[in-house]
TORKOL-4160 file (C-alpha; in steps of 0.2 Angstrom, whole numbers, padded with zeros to 4 digits, m for minus):
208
<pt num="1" X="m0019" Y="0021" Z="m0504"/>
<pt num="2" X="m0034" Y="0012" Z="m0496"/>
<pt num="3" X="m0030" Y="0020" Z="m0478"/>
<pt num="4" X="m0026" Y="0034" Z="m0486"/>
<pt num="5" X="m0042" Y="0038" Z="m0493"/>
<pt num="6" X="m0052" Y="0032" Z="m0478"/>
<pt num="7" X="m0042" Y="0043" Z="m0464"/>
<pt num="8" X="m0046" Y="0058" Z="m0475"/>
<pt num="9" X="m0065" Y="0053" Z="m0478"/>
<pt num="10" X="m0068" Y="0048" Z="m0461"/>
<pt num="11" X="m0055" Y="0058" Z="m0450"/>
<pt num="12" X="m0071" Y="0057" Z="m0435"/>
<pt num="13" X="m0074" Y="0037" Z="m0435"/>
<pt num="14" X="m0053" Y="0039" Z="m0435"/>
<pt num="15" X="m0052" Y="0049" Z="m0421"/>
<pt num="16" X="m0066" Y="0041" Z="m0411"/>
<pt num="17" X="m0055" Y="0024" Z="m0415"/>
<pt num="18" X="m0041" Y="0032" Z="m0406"/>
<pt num="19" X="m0050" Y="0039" Z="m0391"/>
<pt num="20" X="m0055" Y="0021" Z="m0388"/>
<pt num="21" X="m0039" Y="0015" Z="m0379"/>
<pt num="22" X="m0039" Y="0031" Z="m0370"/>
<pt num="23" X="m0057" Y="0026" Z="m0363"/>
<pt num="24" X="m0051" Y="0010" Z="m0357"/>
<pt num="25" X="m0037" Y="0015" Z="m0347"/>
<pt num="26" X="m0046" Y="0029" Z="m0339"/>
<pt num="27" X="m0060" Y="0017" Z="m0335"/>
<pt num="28" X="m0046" Y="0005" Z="m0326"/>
<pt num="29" X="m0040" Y="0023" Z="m0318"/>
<pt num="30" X="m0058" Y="0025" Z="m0309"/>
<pt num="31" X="m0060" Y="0009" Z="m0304"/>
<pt num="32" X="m0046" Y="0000" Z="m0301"/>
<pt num="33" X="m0036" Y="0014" Z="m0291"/>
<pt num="34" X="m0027" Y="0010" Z="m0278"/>
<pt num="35" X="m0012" Y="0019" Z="m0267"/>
<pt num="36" X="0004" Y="0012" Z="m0271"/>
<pt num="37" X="0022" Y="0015" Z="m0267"/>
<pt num="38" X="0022" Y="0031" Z="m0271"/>
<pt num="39" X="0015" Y="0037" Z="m0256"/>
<pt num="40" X="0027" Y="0027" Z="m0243"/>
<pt num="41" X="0041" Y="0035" Z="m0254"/>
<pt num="42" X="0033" Y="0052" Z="m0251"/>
<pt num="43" X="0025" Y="0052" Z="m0235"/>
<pt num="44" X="0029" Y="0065" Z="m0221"/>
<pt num="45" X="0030" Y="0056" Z="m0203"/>
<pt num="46" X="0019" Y="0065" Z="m0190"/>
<pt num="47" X="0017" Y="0056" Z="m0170"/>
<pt num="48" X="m0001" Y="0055" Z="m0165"/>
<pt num="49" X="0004" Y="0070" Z="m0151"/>
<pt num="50" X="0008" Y="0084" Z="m0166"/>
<pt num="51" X="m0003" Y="0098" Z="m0161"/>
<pt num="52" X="0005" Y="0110" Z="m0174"/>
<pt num="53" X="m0012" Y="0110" Z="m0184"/>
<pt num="54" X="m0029" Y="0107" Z="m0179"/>
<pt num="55" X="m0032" Y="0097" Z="m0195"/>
<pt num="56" X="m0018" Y="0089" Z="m0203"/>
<pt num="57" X="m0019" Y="0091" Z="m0223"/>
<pt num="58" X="m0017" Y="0075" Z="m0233"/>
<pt num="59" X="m0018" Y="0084" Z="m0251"/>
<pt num="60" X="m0002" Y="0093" Z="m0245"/>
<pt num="61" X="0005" Y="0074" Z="m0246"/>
<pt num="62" X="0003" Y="0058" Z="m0239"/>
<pt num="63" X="0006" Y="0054" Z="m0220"/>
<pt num="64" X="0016" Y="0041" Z="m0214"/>
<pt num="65" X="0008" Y="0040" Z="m0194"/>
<pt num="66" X="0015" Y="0035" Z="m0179"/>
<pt num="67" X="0012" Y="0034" Z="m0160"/>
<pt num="68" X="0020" Y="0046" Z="m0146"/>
<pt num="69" X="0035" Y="0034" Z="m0146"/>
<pt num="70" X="0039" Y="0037" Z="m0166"/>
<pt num="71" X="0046" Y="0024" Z="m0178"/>
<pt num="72" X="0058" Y="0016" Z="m0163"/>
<pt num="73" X="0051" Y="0020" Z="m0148"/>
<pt num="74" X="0037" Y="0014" Z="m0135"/>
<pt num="75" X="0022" Y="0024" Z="m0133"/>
<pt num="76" X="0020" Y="0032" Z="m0114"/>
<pt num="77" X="0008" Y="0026" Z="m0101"/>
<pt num="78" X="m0008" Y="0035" Z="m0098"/>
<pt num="79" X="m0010" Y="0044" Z="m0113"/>
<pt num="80" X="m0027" Y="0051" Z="m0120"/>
<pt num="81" X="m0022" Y="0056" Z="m0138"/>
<pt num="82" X="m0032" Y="0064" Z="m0153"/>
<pt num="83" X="m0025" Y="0072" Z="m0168"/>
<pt num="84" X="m0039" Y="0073" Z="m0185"/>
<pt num="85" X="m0033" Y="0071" Z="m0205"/>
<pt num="86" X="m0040" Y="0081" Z="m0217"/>
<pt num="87" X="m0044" Y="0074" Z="m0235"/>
<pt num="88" X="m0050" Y="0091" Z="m0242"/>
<pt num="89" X="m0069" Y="0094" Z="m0250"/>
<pt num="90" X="m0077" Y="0082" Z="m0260"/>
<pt num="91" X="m0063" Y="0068" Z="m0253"/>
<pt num="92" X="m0060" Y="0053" Z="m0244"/>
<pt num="93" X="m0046" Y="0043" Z="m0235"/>
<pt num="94" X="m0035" Y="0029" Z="m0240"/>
<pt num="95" X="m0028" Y="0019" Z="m0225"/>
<pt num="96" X="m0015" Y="0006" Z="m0224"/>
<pt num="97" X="m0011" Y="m0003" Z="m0206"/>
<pt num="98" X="0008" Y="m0007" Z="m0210"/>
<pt num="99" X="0010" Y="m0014" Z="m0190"/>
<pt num="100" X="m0002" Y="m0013" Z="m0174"/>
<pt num="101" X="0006" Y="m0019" Z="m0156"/>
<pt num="102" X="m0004" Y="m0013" Z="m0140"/>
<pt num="103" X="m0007" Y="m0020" Z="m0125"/>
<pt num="104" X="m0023" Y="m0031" Z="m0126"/>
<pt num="105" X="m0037" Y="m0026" Z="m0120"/>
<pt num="106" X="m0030" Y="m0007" Z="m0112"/>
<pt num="107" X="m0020" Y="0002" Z="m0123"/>
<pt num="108" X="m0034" Y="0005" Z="m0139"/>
<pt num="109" X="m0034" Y="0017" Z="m0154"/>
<pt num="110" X="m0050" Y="0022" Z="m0158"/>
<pt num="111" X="m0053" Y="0024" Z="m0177"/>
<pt num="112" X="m0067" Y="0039" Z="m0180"/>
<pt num="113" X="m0072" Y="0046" Z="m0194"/>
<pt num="114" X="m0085" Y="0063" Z="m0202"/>
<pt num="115" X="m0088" Y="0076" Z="m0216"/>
<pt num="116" X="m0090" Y="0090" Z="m0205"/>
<pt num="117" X="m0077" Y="0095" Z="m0191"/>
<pt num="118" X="m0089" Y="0096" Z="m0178"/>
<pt num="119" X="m0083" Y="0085" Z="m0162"/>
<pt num="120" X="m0102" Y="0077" Z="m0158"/>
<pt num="121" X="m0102" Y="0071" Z="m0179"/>
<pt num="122" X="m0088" Y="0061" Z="m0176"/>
<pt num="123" X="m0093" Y="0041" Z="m0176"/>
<pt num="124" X="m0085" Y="0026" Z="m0174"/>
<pt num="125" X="m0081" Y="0016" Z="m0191"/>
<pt num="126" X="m0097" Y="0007" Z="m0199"/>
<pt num="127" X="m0101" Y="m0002" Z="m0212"/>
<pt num="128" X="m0106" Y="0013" Z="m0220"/>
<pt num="129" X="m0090" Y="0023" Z="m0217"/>
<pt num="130" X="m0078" Y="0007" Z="m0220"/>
<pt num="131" X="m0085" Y="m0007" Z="m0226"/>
<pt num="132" X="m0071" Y="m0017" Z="m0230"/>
<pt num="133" X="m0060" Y="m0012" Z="m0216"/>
<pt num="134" X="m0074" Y="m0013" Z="m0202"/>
<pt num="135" X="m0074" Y="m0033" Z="m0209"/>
<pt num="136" X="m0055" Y="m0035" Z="m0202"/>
<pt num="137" X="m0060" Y="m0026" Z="m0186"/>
<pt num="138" X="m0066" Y="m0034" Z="m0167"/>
<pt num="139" X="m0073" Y="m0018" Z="m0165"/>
<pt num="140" X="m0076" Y="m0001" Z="m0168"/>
<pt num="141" X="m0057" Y="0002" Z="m0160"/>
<pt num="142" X="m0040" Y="m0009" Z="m0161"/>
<pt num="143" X="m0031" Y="m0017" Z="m0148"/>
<pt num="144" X="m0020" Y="m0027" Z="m0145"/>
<pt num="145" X="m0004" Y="m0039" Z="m0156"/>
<pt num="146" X="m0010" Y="m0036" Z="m0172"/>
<pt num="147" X="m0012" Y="m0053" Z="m0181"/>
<pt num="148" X="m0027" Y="m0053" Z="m0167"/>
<pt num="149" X="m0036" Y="m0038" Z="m0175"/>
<pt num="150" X="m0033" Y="m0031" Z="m0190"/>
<pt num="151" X="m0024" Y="m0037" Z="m0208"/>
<pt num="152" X="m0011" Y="m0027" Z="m0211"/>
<pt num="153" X="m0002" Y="m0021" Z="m0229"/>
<pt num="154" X="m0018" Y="m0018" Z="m0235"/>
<pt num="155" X="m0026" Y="m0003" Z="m0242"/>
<pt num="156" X="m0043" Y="0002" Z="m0234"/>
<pt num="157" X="m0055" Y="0018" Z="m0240"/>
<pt num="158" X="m0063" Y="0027" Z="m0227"/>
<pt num="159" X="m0077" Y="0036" Z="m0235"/>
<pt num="160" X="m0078" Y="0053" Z="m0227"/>
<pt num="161" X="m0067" Y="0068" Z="m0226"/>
<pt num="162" X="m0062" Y="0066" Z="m0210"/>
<pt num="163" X="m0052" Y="0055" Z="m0199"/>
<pt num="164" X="m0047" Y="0057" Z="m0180"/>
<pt num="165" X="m0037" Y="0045" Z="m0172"/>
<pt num="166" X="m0040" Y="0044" Z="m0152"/>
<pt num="167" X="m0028" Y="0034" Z="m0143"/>
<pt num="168" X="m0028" Y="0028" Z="m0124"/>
<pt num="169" X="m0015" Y="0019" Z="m0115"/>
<pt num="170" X="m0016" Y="0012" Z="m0097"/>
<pt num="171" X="m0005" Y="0016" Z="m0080"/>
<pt num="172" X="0008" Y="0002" Z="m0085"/>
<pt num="173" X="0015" Y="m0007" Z="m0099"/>
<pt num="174" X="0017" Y="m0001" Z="m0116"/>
<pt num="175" X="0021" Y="m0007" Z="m0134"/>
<pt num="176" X="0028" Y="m0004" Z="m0149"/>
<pt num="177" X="0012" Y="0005" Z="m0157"/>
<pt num="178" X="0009" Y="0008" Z="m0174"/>
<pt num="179" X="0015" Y="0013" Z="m0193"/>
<pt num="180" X="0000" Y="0019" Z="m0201"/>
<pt num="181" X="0001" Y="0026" Z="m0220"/>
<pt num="182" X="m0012" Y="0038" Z="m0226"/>
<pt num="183" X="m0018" Y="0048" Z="m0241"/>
<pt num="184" X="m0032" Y="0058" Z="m0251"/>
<pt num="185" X="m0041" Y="0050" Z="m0266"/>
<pt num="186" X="m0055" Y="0059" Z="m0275"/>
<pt num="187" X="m0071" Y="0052" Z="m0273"/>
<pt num="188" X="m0080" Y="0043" Z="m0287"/>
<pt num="189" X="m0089" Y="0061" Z="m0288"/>
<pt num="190" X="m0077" Y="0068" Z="m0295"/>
<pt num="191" X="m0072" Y="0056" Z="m0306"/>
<pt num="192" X="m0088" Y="0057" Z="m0313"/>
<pt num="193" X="m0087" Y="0076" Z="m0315"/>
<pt num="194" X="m0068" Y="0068" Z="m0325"/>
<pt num="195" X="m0078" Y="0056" Z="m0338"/>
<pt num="196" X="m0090" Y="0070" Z="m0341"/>
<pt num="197" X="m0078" Y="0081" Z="m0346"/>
<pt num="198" X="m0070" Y="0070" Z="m0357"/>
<pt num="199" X="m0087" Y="0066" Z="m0365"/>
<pt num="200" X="m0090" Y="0084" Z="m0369"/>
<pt num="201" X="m0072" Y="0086" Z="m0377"/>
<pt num="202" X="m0076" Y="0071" Z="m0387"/>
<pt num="203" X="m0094" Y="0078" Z="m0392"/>
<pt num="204" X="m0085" Y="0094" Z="m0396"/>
<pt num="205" X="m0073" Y="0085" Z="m0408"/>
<pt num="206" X="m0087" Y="0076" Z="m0417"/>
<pt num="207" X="m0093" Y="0093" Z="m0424"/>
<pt num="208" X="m0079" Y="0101" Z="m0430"/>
């Protein structure tokens, strides 16, 4: 009788009770997100010489990205490669280095990132653009066995819309290459735009 009477004298503190758990969980959501295995499950496979788009949609779905040679084969010499990933407006990009193998010091994949598609706005990774993934770069490209450059398995934000991959590869000897995975996450922007909503809906519910 006792909850009885206070759910229908206070069916607002009730309901603002029960909102509670969903607040916690939507707080883990924005920031604790990170790319799982659903996008490996899901990912279309694309070779860094696929020319059928000039920029390669990763809200269409995620990409799993290789070099010329694909997921078993070498890449070719003398290659000079570019192909640009698009994480649509208000964006940015997830990047997970599953292998890296090129020869040391010749064969180098240069990681470039921007928000606008104009070639000269185009920049080397920084601090700014990927600050936890610049850390587990020699430089602003990679190059060579990959326990030498980069940690792989791991999920890395790039914080801009954009992402071009140039690659480079000498007159003689080539390697395996890489398996790249990438996806588009919504920027803490638009998660903000998220909580605000939910704020209204609950402000709205308050005054009924």
């Amino acid at each position: 009788m006792g909850w009885y009477a206070y759910s229908f004298r206070y069916p607002m503190k009730l309901k603002s009770l029960l909102m509670l758990p969903l607040l916690f969980l939507l707080n883990l959501s924005v920031f604790a997100y990170e790319p799982g295995s659903e996008v490996e499950m899901n990912a279309l496979n694309i070779t860094i010489n696929d020319t059928s788009q000039a920029y390669h949609s990763l809200l269409q779905a995620p990409y799993r990205f290789f070099d010329s040679g694909g997921e078993s084969s070498n890449y070719s010499n003398n290659e000079n490669q570019y192909i640009t990933f698009d994480a649509g407006s208000g964006n940015f990009v997830w990047i997970n280095i599953k292998n890296f193998n090129t020869e040391n010091s010749y064969d180098r994949l240069n990681i470039l990132a921007s928000n606008t598609t104009s070639a000269s706005d185009f920049i080397a990774l920084s601090n700014v653009t990927a600050p936890e993934l610049i850390q587990h770069l020699p430089t602003s490209y990679i190059t060579g066995p990959s326990n030498d450059d980069v940690w792989l398995d791991r999920w890395y934000r790039i914080n801009t819309q954009y992402v071009r991959f140039n690659f480079t590869s000498d007159s003689s000897i080539t390697k395996y290459g890489w398996d790249i995975y990438l996806t588009a996450v919504p920027e803490p922007s638009s998660y903000a735009l998220l909580l605000g909503g939910l704020a209204l809906g609950l402000v709205a519910l308050r005054r009924r």
